[in-house]
N, C-alpha and C positions, 0 to 999 in steps of 0.2 A: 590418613587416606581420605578419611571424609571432609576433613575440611581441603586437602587439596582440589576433590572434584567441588565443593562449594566457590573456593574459588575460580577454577574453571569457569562454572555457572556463572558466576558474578562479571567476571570478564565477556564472555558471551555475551551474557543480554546489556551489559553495559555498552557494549558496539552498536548490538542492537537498536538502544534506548535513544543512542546518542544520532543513530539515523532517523528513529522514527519521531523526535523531537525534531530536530530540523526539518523536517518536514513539514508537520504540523503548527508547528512556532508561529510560523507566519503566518497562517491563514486567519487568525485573530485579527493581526497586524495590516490586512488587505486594504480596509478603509483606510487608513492611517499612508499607506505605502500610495495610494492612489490619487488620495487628495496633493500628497507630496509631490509626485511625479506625471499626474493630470492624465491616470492611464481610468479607462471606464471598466464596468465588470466583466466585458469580453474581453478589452486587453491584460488584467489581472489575472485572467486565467495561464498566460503566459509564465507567469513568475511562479506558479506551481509546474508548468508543463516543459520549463526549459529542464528544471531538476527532474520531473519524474520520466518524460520522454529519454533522455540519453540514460537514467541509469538502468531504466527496466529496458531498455535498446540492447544495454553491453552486461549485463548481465549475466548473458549467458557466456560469454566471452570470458566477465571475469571469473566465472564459475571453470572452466576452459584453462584457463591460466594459473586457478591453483591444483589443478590434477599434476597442470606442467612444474610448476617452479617448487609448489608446497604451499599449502592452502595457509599455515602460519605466516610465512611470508608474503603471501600476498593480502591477507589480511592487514597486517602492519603498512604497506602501503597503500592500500588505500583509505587505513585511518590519518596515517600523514598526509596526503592528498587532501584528503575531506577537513583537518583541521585548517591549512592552511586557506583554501577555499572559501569556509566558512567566514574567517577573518577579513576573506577581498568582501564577503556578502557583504558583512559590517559597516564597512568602510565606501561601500560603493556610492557613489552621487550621481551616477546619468541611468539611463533604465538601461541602456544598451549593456554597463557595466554589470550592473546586477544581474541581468539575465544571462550573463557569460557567465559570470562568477557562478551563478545558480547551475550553470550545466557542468560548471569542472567541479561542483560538488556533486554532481549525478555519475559524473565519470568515477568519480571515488566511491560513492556507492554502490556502485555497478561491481567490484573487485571487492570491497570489505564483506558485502549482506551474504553473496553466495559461502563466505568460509566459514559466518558463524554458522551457522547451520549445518555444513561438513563438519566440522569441528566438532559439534555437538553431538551428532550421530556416532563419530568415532570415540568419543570421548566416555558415553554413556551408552555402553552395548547390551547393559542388565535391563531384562523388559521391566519392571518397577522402575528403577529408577532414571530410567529413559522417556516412561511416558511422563514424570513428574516434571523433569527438566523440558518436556515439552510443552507441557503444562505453562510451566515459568516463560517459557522462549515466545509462544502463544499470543499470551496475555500482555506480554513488552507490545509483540507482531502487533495487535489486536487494539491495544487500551493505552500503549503509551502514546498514540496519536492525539490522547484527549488530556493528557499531561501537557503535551505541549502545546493545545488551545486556551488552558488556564495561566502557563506561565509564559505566553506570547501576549495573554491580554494585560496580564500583571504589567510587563516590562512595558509595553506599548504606553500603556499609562501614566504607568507612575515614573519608568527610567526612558528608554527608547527600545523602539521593535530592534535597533539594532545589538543591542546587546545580549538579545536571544542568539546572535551568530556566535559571541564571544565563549559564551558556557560550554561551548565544545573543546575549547582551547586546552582547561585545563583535564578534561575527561578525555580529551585524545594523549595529551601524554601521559595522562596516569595510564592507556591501556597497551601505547609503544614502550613504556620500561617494564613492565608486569607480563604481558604476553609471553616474550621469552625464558621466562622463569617458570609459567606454569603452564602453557601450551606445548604441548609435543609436535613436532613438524610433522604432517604427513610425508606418506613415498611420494618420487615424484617420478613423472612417467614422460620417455619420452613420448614429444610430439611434435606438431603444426597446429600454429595457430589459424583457426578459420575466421580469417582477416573478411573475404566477401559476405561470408555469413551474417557476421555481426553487420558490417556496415550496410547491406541491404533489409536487415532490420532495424536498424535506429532507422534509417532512409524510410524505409517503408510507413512506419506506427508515425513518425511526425508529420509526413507528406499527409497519412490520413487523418491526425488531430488536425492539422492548420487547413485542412477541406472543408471540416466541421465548422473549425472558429468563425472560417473566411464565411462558410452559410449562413453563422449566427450572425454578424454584423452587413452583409455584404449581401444575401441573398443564393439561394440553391441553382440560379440560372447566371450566375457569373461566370467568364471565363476560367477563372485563376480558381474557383473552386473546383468546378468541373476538372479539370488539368489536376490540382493535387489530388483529389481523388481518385482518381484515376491513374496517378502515379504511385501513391500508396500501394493500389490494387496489385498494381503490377510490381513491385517493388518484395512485397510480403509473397507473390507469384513465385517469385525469383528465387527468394529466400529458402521456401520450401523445395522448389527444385536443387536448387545447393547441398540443401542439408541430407537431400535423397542421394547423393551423389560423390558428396564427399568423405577421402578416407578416414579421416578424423573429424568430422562434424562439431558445432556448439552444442547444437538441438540432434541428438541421435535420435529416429523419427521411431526404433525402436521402442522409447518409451511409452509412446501413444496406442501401442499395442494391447496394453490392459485399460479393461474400460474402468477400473477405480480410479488410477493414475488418471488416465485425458480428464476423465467426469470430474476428479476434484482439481486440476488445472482449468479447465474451464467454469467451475461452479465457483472458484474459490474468482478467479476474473470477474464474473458478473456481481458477485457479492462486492465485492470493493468496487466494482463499478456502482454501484448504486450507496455504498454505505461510505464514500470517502465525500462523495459529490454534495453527501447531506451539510457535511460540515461547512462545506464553502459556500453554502448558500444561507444556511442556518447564520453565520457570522455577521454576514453582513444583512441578514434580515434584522438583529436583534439590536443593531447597530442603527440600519438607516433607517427602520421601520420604528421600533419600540424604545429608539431612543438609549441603546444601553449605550455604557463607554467601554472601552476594547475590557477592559478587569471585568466588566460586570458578564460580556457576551461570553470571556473564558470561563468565569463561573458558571455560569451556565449551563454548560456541560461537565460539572462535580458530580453530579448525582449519577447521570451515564457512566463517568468513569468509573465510578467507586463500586458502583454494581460490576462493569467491567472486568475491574481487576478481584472483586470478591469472588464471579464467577473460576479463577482459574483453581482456588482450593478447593472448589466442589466440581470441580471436571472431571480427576484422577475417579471418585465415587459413581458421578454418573454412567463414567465409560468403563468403567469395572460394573453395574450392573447390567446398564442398556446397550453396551456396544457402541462405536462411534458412528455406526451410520446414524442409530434410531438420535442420538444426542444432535446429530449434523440436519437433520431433518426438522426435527424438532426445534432448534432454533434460528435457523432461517424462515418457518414459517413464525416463530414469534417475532422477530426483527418484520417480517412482513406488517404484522397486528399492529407493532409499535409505530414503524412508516408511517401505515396509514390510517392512524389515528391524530398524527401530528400535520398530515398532509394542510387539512381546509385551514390554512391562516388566513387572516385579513390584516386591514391595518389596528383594528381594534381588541387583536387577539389577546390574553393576560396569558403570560409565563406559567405565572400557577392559576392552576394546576392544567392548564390544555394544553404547555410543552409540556411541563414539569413530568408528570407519567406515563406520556408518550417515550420519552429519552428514556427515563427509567425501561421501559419494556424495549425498548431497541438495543439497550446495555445488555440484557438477558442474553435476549438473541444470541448479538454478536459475540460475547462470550462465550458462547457454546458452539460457535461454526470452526476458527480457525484452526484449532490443537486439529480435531478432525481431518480439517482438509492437512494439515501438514502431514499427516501419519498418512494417510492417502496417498498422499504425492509423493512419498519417497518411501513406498511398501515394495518388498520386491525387487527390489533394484540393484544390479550386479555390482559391485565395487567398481569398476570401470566406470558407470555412468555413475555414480554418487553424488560427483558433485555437479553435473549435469540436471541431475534431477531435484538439487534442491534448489538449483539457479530456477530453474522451472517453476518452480512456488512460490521463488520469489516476483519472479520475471511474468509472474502472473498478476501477485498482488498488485506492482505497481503498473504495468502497461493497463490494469483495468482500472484504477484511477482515473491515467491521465483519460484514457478516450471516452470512459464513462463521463468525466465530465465537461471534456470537449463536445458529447456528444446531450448531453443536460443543459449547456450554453446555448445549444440551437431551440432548445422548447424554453429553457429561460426567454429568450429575445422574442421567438416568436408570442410567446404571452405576453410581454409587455408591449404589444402592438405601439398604440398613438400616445400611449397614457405618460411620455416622458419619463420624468424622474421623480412624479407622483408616487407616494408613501401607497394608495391603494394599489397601483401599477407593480409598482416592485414587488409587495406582499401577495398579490394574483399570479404574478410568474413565478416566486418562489414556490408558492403553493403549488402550480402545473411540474416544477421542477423536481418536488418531494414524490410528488407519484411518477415520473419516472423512474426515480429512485426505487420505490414500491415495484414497480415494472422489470426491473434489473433482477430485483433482489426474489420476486418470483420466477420468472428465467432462470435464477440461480438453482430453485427449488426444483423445475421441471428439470430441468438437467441431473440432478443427484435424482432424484426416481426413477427415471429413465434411465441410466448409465447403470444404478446400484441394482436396479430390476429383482435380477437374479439372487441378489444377497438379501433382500427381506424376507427370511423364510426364520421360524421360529426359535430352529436352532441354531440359528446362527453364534459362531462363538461372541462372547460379550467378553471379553479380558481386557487389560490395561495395554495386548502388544496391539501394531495396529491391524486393523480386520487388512488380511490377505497378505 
């Protein structure tokens, strides 16, 4: 029995792993992909935002789609999607290609993220050994981003960024013949799909990322910005009227009803609003500023991982004594201290130690925010919306990516005013860039104190299920 649910676990987070490497894979790879294809670092932001715009878009859709069909099956489809995908990224030669290819892997993402998480929840109903497996599920969410900035710079290096697409090949089919043998298919429920839903949201969240980008390069007084913004506005308008409206919704607006739930959907948004954006700009600072090569920039961030991932053995401890809010508090304001200790670079900055313990205490942090927010975002929540609400956590994680750092692109550019492509220029907007980041990631904080208000009171239960 135990080693069945360990395999369970292993397949889980191995879907996981294999999305949130691909993700991060490239961001190493940026300078490398740019120089290649002659894109600058506002149009580089692209090649993250074609993947994470459509899949945090349809996400909630795929979440939607495995209530209907059975969240196993839809799982396996979009790890078959996403392998093949991966393989056009590989292979791709024009930017036009790789940006498509990069969104038919967001579309797969969109279908596979929301089931591991269902799946997980169904799979592990014992409150021990459920917060452990979230613990585990977490730390992948959380830390394996920083895996695949080590071995995106590895490959960049020494093989090609593109053979970071190919590593999904063989770990998508080990998890299409495995799945069916030790994944149990959920019920599946009739329905409709809410086709406008989803589509006035990818519509809406990219109308409003390319309003940002178009500011960053283009100017806040452009037409074509003004008009996407503004379309977005109205767009995500829409969305929300839809979802008040329809018989079977994506986004049941039901959820937003408890203020744990919205507060760790939006707290858990502006945390990766501000803490995915570090990476992208830390990459290529270390790169065009301090001279690393793509292996040395992934190194770089070993030491944040490894704290990282050490944090998830000592989660299960903390939040069996402190409770997950005081643990959720607690380290988003240390990720705060870490920010912004690493924020004032220059071009003169040393690794060590003025990153080097910076990263270390930004690792703390964010190791101890997301197990939290996940227990948050799906406490309370009736078997009908299940997988509704883990689409929600996810669909948070990534939509606050992309626009966090569509919206970090417009203070990158505007700091690097006249100074070109001067090494102090680039290192002065990265630095404005990082306290945005700082700025997110305290918005993160005001929102969890405010939202949690009512639950810091001394007695509050502190157990391993999650608070509420």
């Amino acid at each position: 029995m135990k080693s069945s649910k360990n395999m369970i676990l292993m397949l889980i987070v191995a879907c996981q792993l294999m999305i949130m490497l691909d993700s991060s894979v490239m961001i190493t790879a940026l300078p490398e992909i740019g120089a290649t294809m002659h894109l600058s670092t506002t149009s580089l932001t692209w090649v993250q935002n074609s993947y994470i715009l459509v899949s945090g878009g349809l996400l909630l859709l795929g979440a939607r789609t495995g209530d209907i069909i059975g969240k196993r099956r839809t799982l396996s489809l979009g790890i078959a999607v996403f392998t093949v995908a991966s393989v056009l990224v590989g292979v791709a030669q024009s930017t036009e290609f790789l940006l498509i290819s990069r969104a038919l892997q967001g579309l797969a993402a969109a279908f596979a993220t929301p089931s591991t998480l269902s799946l997980l929840s169904v799979s592990f109903t014992e409150a021990k050994e459920r917060a452990k497996a979230l613990a585990v599920y977490s730390a992948i969410a959380g830390g394996g981003g920083s895996v695949g900035l080590v071995l995106g710079g590895w490959l960049t290096e020494f093989v090609s960024w593109r053979v970071g697409m190919y590593i999904n090949v063989p770990i998508g089919i080990a998890v299409l013949i495995l799945a069916p043998r030790f994944l149990n298919e959920t019920d599946k429920n009739a329905g409709k799909f809410d086709v406008m839903g989803a589509l006035t949201s990818v519509l809406g969240m990219s109308a409003l990322v390319f309003g940002f980008i178009q500011a960053a390069s283009e100017g806040w007084d452009r037409p074509l910005t003004l008009i996407s913004l503004a379309v977005g506005a109205a767009m995500l308008t829409s969305f929300v009227l839809i979802e008040a409206r329809a018989k079977q919704p994506i986004t049941p607006l039901r959820l937003f009803s408890n203020r744990r739930r919205s507060g760790a959907y939006l707290g858990r948004f502006l945390m990766v609003a501000g803490n995915f954006s570090l990476f992208f700009f830390l990459t290529q600072y270390l790169q065009n500023v301090l001279g690393f090569t793509a292996f040395q920039a992934g190194i770089a961030f070993l030491p944040m991982m490894l704290v990282q991932f050490g944090m998830m053995y000592a989660m299960p401890r903390l939040i069996s004594r402190f409770g997950n809010l005081k643990v959720l508090i607690a380290g988003i304001a240390i990720a705060i201290i870490g920010t912004l200790l690493l924020s004032p670079l220059s071009s003169h900055t040393l690794y060590f130690p003025e990153m080097f313990f910076p990263l270390i205490i930004i690792g703390i942090g964010a190791g101890m925010v997301y197990s939290p927010f996940t227990s948050f975002g799906i406490a309370e929540v009736e078997a009908r919306d299940a997988g509704a609400a883990s689409g929600l956590v996810n669909a948070a994680h990534q939509t606050g990516g992309s626009l966090g750092l569509a919206i970090l692109v417009t203070v990158f550019e505007a700091a690097m005013g006249g100074g070109g492509a001067s090494k102090s220029a680039f290192a002065h907007a990265t630095s404005a860039a990082i306290l945005g980041s700082a700025a997110f990631l305290t918005a993160a904080l005001v929102v969890v104190i405010v939202w949690f208000m009512s639950d810091l009171k001394p007695d509050k239960k502190a157990s391993l299920q999650p608070e509420g």
